[in-house]
VEXDREN-2710 file (C-alpha; in Angstrom, 1 decimal):
% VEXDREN-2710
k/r/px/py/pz
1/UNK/11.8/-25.8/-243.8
2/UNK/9.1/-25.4/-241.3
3/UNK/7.1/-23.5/-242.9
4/UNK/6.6/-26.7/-245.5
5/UNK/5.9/-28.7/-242.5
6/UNK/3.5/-26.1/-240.8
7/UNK/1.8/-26.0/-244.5
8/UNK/1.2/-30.2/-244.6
9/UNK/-0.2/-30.4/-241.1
10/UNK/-2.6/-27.9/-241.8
11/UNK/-3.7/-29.3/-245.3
12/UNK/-3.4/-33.0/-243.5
13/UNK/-6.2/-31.7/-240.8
14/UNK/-7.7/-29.5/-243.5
15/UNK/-8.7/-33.0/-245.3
16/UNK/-9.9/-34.6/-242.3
17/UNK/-13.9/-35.0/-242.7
18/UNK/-14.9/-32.5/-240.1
19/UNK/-17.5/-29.9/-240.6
20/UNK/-15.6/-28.0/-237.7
21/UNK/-13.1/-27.7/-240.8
22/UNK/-14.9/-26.3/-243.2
23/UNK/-16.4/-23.9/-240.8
24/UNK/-12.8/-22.7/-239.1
25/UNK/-11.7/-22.4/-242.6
26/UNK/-14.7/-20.5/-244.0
27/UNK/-14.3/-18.1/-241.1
28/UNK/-10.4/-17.9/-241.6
29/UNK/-9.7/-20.0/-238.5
30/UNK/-7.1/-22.3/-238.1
31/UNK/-8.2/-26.3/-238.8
32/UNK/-9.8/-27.8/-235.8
33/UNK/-10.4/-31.8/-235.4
34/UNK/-10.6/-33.4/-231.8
35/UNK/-7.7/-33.5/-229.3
36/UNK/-6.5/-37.2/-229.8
37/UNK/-6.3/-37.2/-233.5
38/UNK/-4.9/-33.6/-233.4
39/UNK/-1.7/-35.4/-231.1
40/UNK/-2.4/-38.4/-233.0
41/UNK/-1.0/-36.9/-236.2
42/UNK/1.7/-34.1/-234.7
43/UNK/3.0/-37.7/-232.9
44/UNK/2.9/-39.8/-236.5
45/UNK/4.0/-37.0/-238.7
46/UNK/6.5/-35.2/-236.7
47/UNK/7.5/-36.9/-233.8
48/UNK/6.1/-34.5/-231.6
49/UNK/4.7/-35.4/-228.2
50/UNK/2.8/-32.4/-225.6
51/UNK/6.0/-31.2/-223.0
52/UNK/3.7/-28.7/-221.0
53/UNK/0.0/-27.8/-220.6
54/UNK/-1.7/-24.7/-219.0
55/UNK/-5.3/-23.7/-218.7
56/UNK/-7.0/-20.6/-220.2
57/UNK/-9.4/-18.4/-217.5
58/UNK/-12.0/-19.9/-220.3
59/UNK/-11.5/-23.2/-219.7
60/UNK/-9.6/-24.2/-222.8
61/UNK/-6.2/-26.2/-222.4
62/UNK/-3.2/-24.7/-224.3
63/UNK/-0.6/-27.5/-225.0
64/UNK/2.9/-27.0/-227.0
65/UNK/4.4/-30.5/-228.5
66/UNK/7.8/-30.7/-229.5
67/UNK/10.4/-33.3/-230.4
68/UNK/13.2/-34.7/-228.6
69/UNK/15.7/-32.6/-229.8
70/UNK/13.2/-29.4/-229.7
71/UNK/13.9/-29.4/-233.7
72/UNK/10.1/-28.2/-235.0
73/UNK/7.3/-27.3/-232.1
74/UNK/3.3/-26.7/-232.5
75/UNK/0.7/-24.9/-230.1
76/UNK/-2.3/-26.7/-229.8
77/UNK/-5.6/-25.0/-228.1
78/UNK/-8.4/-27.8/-227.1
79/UNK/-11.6/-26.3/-225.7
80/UNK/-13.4/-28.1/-223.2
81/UNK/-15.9/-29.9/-225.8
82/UNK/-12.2/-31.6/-227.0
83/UNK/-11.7/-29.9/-230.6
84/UNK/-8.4/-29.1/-230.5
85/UNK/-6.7/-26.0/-232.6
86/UNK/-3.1/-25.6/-233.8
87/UNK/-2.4/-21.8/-233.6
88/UNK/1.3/-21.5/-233.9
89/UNK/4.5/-23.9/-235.2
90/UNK/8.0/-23.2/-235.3
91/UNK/11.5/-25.1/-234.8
92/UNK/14.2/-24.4/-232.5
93/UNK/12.6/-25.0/-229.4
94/UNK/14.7/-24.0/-226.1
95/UNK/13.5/-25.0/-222.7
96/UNK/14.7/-22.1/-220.8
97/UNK/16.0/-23.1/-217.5
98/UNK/14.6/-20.5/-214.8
99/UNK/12.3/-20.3/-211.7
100/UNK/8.7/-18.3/-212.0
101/UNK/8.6/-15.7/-209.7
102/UNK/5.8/-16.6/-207.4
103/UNK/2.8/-14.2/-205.8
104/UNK/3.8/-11.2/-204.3
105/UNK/2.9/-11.1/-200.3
END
């Protein structure tokens, strides 16, 4: 099933009237439209909302959006200009209950 779902959000951003599109395609990138509309549609289509953010050592922030109930997920990467990416989708997303080990001293 996700796989169908994966396929419509790309054609969906695909269609949007970007020339960051038809340049991410060309180069066999994934689409790329700005952050907002990027969660704008994931939020519309799917239900999906960001549930944790990290930054990159270049600057760009990785997000992954999920639903309520975890049932279908997407990883977003925005750059600091604000075009956002999606580089990976799935379902079945687990929270995983655990503490990060901290710095060694």
């Amino acid at each position: 099933m996700r796989p169908a779902i994966l396929k419509s959000v790309i054609l969906v951003l695909a269609l949007t009237p970007l020339s960051t599109n038809a340049i991410a395609q060309t180069a066999g990138q994934p689409p790329c439209n700005p952050r907002d509309q990027v969660i704008e549609q994931l939020a519309d289509r799917y239900k999906e909302a960001p549930i944790a953010a990290g930054i990159t050592s270049k600057g760009s922030l990785v997000e992954v959006l999920t639903t309520g109930d975890g049932n279908t997920w997407t990883i977003i990467v925005s750059t600091p200009q604000g075009q956002s990416c999606i580089v990976a989708a799935g379902e079945g997303w687990r929270k995983k209950q655990g503490v990060a080990l901290g710095p060694e001293t």
